[in-house]
Each structure stands twice: as structure tokens, then as C-alpha cells.
N, C-alpha and C positions, 0 to 999 in steps of 0.2 A: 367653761361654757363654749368657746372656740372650738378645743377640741374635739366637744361631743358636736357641735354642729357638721362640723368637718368629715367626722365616725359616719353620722348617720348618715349625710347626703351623699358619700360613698358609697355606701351600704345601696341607696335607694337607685345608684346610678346602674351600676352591678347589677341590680334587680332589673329593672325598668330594661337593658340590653338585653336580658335576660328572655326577658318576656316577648321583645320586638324581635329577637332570633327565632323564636318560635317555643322555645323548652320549654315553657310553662304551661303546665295542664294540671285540672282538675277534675275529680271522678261523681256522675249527677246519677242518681236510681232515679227512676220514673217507675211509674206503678202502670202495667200493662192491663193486668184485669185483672177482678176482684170479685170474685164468688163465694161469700156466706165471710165466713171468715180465713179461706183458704187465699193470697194474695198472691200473683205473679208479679217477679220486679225485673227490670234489664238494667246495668249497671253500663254505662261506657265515660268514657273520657272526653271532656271535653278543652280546649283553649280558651290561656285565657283572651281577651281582647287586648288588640293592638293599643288602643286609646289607656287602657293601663299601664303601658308600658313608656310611653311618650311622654303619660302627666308623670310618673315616676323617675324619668330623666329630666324633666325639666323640673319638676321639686326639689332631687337631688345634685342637681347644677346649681341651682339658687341657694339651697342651703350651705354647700360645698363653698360656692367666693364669697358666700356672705361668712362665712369664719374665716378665710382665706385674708378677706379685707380686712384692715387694720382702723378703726376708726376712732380719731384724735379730736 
């Protein structure tokens, strides 16, 4: 149980820096116009948001001492 807490909230820290450096993005289609059933789409890239990346570091800190702590 220690372990995997320890796993993950590493994982999520990693992540969550990850995110707040800027590297993370993901790809949105919008639908531009739509005539009969002929359909225009534009695809781009979007970020993801900073506040993902923040609560992802603080999750992964909490989870992380809380295996780290030893409790008797």
C-alpha cells in the first residue's frame, strides 16, 4: 500500500510539472460549417490548463509523504 502510494504521487508530480512547463496539449475539432450533410471541421491544439497541473502537484506531494510517513 505504501509503495503504490509513493508510485503514484510520483507519477502525478512528474505529471502536474509537466503540465505547469507548458508540454501538455491536446487536439479539439470544432465544426466550422455544415451544409446538407457535407461537414467542414478544423482541428488544432490546444493547452492544457495551468490549475491541472498545480492540483496534480499538490495531489502528488500529499500522496507521495503520506507513504513516505511512517505511522505507529
Amino acid at each position: 500500500m505504501r509503495a503504490g502510494l509513493i508510485i503514484i504521487g510520483i507519477v502525478l508530480l512528474i505529471a502536474g510539472i509537466w503540465i505547469i512547463a507548458g508540454h501538455a496539449s491536446y487536439q479539439a475539432t470544432d465544426t466550422v460549417a455544415q451544409i446538407g450533410s457535407a461537414k467542414l471541421t478544423a482541428t488544432h491544439d490546444k493547452g492544457v490548463p495551468q490549475w491541472v497541473g498545480i492540483a496534480g502537484v499538490v495531489v502528488g506531494a500529499l500522496l507521495a509523504i503520506g507513504g513516505f510517513v511512517r505511522k505507529r
